[in-house]
MITI-312702 format. One record per atom (N, C-alpha, C): residue in one letter; x, z, y. Coordinates in steps of 0.001 Angstrom, whole numbers, padded with zeros to 6 digits, always signed. Atoms other than C-alpha are relative to their C-alpha. Example, Ala and Ser with C-alpha at 12.3 -4.5 7.8 and 13.67 -1.06 7.14 Angstrom:
<atoms>
A+000890+000000-001190/A+012300+007800-004500/A+000900+000000+001200/S-000820-000060-001190/S+013670+007140-001060/S-000770+000730+001090/
</atoms>
This chain:
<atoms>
X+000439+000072+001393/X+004008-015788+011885/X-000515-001415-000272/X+000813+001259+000635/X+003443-019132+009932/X-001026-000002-000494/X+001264+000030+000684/X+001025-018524+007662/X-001046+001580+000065/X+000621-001100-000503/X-001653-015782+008314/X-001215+000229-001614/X+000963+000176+000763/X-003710-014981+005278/X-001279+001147+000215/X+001057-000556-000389/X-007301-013429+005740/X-001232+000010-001176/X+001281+000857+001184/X-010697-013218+003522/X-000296+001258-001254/X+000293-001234+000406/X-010012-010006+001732/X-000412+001071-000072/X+001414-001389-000354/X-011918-006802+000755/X-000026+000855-001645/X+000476-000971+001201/X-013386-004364-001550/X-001766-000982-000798/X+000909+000694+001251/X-015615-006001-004493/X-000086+000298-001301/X+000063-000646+001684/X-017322-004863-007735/X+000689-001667-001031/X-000755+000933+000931/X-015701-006398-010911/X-001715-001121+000186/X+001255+000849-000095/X-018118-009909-011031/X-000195-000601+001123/X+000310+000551-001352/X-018152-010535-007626/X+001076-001431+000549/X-000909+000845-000492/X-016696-012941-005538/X+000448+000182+001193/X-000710+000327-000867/X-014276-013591-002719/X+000656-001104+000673/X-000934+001468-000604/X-012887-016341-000258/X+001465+000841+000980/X-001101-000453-000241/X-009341-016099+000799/X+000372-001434+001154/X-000224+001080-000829/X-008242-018134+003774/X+001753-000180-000001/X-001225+000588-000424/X-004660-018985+004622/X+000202-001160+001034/X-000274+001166-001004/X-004138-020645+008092/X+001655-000065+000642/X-001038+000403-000517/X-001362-022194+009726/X+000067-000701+000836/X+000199+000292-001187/X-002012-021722+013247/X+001288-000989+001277/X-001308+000406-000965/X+001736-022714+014882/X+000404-001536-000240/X-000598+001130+001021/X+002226-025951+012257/X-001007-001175+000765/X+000779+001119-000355/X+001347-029346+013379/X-000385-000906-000959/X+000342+000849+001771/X-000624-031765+010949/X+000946-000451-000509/X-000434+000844+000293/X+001694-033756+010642/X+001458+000498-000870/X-000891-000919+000360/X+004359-030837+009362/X-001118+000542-001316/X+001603-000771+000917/X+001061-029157+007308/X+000064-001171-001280/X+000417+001007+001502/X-000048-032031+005107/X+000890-000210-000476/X-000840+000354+001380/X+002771-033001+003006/X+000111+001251-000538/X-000116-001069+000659/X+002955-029474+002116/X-000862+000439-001467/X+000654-000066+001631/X+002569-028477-001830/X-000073+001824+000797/X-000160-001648-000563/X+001059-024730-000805/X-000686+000495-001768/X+000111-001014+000893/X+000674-021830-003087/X-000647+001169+000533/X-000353-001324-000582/X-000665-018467-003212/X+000284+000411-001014/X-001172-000710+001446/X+000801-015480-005067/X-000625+001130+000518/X+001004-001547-000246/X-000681-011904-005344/X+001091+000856-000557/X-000936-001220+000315/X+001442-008652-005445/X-000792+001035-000500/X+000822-001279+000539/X-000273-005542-007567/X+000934+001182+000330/X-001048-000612+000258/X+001190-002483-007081/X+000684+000572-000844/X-000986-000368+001089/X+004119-001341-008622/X+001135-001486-000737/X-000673+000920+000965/X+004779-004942-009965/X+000755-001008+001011/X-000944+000883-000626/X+006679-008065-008692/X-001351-000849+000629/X+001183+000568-000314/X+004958-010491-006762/X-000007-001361-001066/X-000282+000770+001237/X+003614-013433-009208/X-000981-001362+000646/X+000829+001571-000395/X+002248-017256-008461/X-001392+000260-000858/X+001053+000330+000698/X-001183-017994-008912/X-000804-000923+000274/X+000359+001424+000100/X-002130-021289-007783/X+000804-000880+000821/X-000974+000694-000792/X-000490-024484-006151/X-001217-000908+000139/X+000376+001191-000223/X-002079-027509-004310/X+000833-000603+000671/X-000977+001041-000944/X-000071-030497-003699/X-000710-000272+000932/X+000555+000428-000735/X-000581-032517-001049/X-000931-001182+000012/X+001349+000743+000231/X-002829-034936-002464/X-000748+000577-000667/X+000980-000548+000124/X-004879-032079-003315/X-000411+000369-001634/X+000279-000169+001056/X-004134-031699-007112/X+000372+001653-000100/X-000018-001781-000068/X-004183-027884-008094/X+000437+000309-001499/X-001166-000642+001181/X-002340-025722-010909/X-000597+001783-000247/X+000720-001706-000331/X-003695-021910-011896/X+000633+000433-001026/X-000329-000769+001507/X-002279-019163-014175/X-000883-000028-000903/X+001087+000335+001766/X-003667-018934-017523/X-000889+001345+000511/X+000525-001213-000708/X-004986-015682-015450/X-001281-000392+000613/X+000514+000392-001298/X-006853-017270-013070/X-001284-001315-000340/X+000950+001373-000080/X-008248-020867-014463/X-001257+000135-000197/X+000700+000031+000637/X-011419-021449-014830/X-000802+001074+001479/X+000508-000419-000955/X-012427-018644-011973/X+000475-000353+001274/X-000641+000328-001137/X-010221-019391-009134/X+000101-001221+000408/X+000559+001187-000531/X-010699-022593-007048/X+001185+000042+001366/X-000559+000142-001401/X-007865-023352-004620/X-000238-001685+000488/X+000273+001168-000412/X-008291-026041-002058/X+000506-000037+001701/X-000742-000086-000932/X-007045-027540+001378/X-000671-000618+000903/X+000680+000950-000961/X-008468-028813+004551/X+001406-000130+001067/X-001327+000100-000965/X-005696-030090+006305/X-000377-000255+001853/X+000554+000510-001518/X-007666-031283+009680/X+000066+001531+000483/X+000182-001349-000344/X-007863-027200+009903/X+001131+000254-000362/X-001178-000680+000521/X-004300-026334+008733/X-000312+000923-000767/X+000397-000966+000753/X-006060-024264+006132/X+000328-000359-001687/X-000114+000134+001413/X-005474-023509+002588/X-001053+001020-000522/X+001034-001196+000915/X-008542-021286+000508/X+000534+000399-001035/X+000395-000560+001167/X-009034-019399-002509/X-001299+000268-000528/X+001105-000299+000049/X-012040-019184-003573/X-000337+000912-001748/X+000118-000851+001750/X-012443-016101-006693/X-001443+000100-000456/X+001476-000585+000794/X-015342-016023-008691/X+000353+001020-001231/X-000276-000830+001038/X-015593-013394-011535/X+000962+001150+000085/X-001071-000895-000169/X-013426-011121-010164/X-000064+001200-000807/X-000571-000811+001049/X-011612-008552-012581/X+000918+001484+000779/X-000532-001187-000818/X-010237-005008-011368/X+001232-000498-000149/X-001828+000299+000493/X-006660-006421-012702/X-000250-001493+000721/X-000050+000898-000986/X-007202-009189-010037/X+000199+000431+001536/X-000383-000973-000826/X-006515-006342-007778/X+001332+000158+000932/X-001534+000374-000881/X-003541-007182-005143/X-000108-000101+001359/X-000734+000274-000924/X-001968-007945-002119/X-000109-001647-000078/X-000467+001345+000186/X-002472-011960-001660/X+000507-000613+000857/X-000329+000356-000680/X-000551-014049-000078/X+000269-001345-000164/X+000032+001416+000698/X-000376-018111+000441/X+001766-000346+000698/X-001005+000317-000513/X+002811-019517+001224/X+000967-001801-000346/X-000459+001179+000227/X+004936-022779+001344/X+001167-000691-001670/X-001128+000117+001229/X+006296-023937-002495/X+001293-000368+000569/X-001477+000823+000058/X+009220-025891-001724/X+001087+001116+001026/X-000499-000777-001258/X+010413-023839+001642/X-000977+000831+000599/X+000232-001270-000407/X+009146-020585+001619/X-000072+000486+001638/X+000112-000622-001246/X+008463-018510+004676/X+000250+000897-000006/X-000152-001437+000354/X+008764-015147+005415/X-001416+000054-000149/X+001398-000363+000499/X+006377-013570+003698/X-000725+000982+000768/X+001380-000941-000835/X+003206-011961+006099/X-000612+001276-000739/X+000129-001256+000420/X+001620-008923+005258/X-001083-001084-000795/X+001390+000539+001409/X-001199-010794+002964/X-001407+000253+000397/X+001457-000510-000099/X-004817-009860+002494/X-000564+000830-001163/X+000081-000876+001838/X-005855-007015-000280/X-001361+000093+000338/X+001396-000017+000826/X-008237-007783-002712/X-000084+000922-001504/X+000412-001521+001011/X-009738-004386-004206/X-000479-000896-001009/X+001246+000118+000472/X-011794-004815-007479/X-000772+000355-000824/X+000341-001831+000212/X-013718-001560-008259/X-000639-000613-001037/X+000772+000194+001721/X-014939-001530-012219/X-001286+000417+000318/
</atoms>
């Protein structure tokens, strides 16, 4: 597995959550140029993007998301975060981070409940 995502749970609406995404097998030097993403699956629906950081660390959020969600990258750790504040029961998914340009197979994720 490339990317391993972790950090998920059960949380009242309001609360917050950190979402990790590592990429234990990848060497820096493969890691950092990478523009990463994650993307959250609800059920029933498709899975859908919800943030990007290039690799000089500029970031992108759904019109869903801005404003609470905080992605960011430590590359010395092969890590990518999430960091949710305000969380919404319809923020409720399956997340998963993965590589924009060249995809991976996609890992089982990390589900984030978020009880009204």
């Amino acid at each position: 597995v490339q990317l391993q995502a972790s950090g998920g749970g059960l949380v009242q609406a309001g609360g917050s959550l950190r979402l990790t995404c590592k990429a234990p097998r990848m060497i820096f030097s493969v890691f950092a140029p990478k523009h990463m993403a994650w993307y959250r699956q609800a059920p029933g629906q498709q899975r859908e993007w919800v943030a990007t950081i290039t690799d000089n660390k500029a970031a992108t959020y759904v019109d869903s998301v801005r404003g609470r969600f905080t992605i960011s990258r430590d590359n010395s750790q092969k890590k990518v975060f999430l960091q949710m504040n305000s969380l919404r029961p319809e923020d409720t998914a399956v997340y998963y981070c993965n590589d924009v340009s060249s995809p991976y197979p996609w890992g089982q994720g990390t589900q984030v409940t978020v009880s009204s």
